[in-house]
C-alpha positions in Angstrom: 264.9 165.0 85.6 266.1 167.8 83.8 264.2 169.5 81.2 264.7 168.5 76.9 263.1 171.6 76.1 264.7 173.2 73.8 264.3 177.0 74.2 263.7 179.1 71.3 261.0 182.1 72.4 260.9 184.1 75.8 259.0 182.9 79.1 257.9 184.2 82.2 257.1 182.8 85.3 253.6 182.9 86.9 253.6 181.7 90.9 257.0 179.5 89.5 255.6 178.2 87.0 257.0 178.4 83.8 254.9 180.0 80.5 256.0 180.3 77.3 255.5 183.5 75.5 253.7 182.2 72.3 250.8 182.5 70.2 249.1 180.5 67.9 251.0 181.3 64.5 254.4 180.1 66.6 252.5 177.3 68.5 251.9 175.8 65.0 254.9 176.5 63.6 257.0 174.4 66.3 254.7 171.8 66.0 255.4 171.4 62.5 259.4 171.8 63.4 259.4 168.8 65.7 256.9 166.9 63.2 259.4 167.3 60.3 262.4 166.4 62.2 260.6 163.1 63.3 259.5 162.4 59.6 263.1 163.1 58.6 264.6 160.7 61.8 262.1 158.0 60.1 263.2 158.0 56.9 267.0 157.8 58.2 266.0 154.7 59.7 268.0 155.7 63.0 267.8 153.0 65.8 266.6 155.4 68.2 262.8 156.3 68.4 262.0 159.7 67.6 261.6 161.4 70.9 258.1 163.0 71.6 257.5 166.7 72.1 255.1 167.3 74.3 252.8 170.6 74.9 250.8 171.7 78.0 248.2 174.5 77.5 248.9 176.1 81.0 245.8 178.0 82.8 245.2 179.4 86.3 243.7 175.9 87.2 247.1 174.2 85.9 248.8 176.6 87.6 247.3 176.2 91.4 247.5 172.7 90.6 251.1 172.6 90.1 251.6 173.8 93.6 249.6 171.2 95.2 251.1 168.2 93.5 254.9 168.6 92.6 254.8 165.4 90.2 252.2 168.0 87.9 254.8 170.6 88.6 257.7 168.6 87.0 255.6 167.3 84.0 254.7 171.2 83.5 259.0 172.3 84.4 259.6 169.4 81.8 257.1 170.2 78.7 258.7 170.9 75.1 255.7 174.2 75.3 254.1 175.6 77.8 251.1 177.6 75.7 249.5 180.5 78.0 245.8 179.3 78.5 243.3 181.6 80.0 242.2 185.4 80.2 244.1 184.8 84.1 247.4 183.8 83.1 247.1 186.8 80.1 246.1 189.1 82.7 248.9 187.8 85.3 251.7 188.5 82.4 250.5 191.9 82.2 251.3 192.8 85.6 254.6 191.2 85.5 255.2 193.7 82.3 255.1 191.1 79.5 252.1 191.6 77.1 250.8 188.3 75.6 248.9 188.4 72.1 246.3 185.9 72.6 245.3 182.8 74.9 246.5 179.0 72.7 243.5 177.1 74.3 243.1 173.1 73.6 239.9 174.1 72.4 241.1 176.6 69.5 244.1 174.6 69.3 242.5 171.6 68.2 240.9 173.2 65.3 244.0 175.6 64.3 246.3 171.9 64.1 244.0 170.0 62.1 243.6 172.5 59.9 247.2 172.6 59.5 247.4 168.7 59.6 245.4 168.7 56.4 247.8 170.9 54.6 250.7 168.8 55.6 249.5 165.7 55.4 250.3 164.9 59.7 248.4 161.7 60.4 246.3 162.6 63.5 245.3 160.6 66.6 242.0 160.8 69.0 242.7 159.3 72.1 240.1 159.7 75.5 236.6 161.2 76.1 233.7 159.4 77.0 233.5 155.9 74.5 232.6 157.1 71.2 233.1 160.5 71.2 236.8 160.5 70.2 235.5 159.1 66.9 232.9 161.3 66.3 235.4 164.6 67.0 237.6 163.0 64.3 234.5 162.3 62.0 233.8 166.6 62.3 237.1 167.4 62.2 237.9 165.6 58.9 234.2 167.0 57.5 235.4 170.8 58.4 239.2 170.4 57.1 239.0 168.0 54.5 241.7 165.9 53.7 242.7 165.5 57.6 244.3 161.9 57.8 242.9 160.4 60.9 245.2 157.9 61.8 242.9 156.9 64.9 240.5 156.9 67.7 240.0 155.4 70.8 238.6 156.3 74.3 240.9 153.8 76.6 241.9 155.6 80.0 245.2 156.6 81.3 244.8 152.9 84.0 248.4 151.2 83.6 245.9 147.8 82.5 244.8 149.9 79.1 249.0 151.1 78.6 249.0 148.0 76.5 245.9 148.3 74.2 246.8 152.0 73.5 250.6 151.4 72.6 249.5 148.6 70.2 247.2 150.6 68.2 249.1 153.9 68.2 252.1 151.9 67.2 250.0 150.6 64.2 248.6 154.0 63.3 252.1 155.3 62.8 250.7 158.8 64.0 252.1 161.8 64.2 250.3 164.4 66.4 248.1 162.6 69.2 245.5 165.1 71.1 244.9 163.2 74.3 241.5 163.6 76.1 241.5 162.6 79.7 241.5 165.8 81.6 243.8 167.4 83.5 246.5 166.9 85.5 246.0 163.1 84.6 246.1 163.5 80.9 249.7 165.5 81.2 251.1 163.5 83.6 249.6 160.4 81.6 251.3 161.9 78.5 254.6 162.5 80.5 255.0 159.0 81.8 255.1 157.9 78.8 257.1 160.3 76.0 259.9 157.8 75.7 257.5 155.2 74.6 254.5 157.1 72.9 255.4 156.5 69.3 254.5 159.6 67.9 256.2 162.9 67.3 254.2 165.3 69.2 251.5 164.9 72.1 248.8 167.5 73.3 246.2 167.1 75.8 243.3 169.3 75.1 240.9 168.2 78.7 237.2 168.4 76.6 237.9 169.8 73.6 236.5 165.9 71.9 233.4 166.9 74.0 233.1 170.5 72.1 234.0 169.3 68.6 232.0 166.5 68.7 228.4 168.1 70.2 228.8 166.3 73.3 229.1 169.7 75.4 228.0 173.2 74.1 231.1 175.1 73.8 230.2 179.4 75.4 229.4 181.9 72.2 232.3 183.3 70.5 231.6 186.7 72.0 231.4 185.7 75.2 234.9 183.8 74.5 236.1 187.2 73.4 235.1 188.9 76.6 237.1 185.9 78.1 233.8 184.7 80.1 234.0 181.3 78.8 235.2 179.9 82.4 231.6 181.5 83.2 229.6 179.9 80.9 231.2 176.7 81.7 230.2 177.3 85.2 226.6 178.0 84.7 225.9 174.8 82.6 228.1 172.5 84.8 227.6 173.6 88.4 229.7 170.9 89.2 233.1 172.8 88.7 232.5 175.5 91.2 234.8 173.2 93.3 237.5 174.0 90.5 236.6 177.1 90.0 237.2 178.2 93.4 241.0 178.1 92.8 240.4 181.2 90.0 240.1 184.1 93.1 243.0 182.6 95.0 245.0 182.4 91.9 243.7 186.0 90.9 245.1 186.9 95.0 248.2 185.5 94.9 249.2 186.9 91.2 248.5 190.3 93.1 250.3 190.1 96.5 253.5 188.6 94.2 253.4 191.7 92.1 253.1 194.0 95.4 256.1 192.4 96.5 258.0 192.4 93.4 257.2 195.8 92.4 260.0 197.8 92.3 259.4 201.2 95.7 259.9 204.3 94.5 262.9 206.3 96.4 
């Protein structure tokens, strides 16, 4: 399937995959492009459904992925944004000569779109974590950026039996930006399955971001976020993604021995 990404900033490739050379102020800024033009599409009354825009905060984990399954590889070719996620994939652009601003995290990202949802009035939805905590990240978020209008939350799970259930709700929600929950690659792939029936205007999966907001899971100090040590800290207080982890030096290896080989020899 050919990609409805329509491109409007620079991109690079890291170990093929693509990344889009953004940063927060134009991550939000598209977002509220796409949410306008649905808004306007709606009040047209046009047959056709608005077509979703979807965004994938790409890291060195989404990126090692994406070689080992090429249906993630395709949702990731495929995405409206690819956001760079990840002191890695800043570091990686650096060797390949392109300087990126700042890392557009799910976690960050989360806050930063809220915040602008309560400006613009964007009815928001909550969809995945743990039962309950999807509510209680929209119950925070609307406490810190008042005015937020939470169209809804639910946990459900991307099983084909809950498809049903969700598409129900989110259709009487009338949402337009949905943060999806359910880790990656399922929650991209989940979200890519389904753009030509989710009825909302934009779609971003943000793996435990609900978790953070919500208390559930301490998120690392800022300044050890600013040192960009937070993939450490996770480490330390859930031992149980070393197994994940482990892709970080081989994605740190083969970044390296592709920027040996591309490097241009002096004559």
């Amino acid at each position: 399937m050919s990609s409805p990404r329509e491109q409007r900033w620079a991109s690079l490739q890291i170990l093929g995959v693509r990344v889009d050379c953004v940063d927060f102020h134009q991550t939000l800024d598209a977002v509220s492009a796409w949410i306008a033009q649905s808004r306007a599409r709606d009040e047209k009354s046009e047959d056709a459904a608005p077509r979703l825009r979807q965004v994938c905060t790409v890291n060195p984990e989404f990126i090692m992925t994406a070689r080992r399954q090429p249906a993630f590889a395709k949702v990731l070719a495929a995405a409206d944004l690819c956001t760079p996620d990840g002191v890695g994939v800043l570091w990686a652009a650096r060797l390949a000569g392109v300087p990126l601003t700042e890392r557009v995290t799910g976690s960050d990202g989360i806050h930063r779109l809220c915040q602008r949802a309560a400006q613009q009035g964007w009815r928001v939805y909550f969809l995945g974590a743990a039962p309950g905590v999807a509510e209680r990240a929209a119950a925070e978020l609307a406490r810190l950026y008042p005015g937020l209008p939470v169209a809804g939350a639910y946990a459900g799970s991307p099983a084909q039996a809950d498809w049903p259930q969700i598409r129900r709700r989110l259709a009487a929600a009338r949402a337009d930006l949905l943060f999806v929950a359910y880790g990656h690659p399922r929650q991209d792939i989940w979200i890519h399955q389904r753009r030509d029936e989710l009825p909302v205007a934009v779609a971003l999966g943000v793996g435990g971001a609900f978790d953070f907001v919500a208390g559930v899971t301490p998120r690392a100090p800022r300044w050890l976020r600013g040192l960009g040590l937070e993939w450490l800290y996770r480490l330390v207080r859930q031992p149980w993604r070393s197994r994940r982890m482990a892709a970080l030096p081989l994605f740190a290896l083969m970044v390296l021995v592709e920027w040996v080989r591309l490097r241009p020899t002096k004559q």
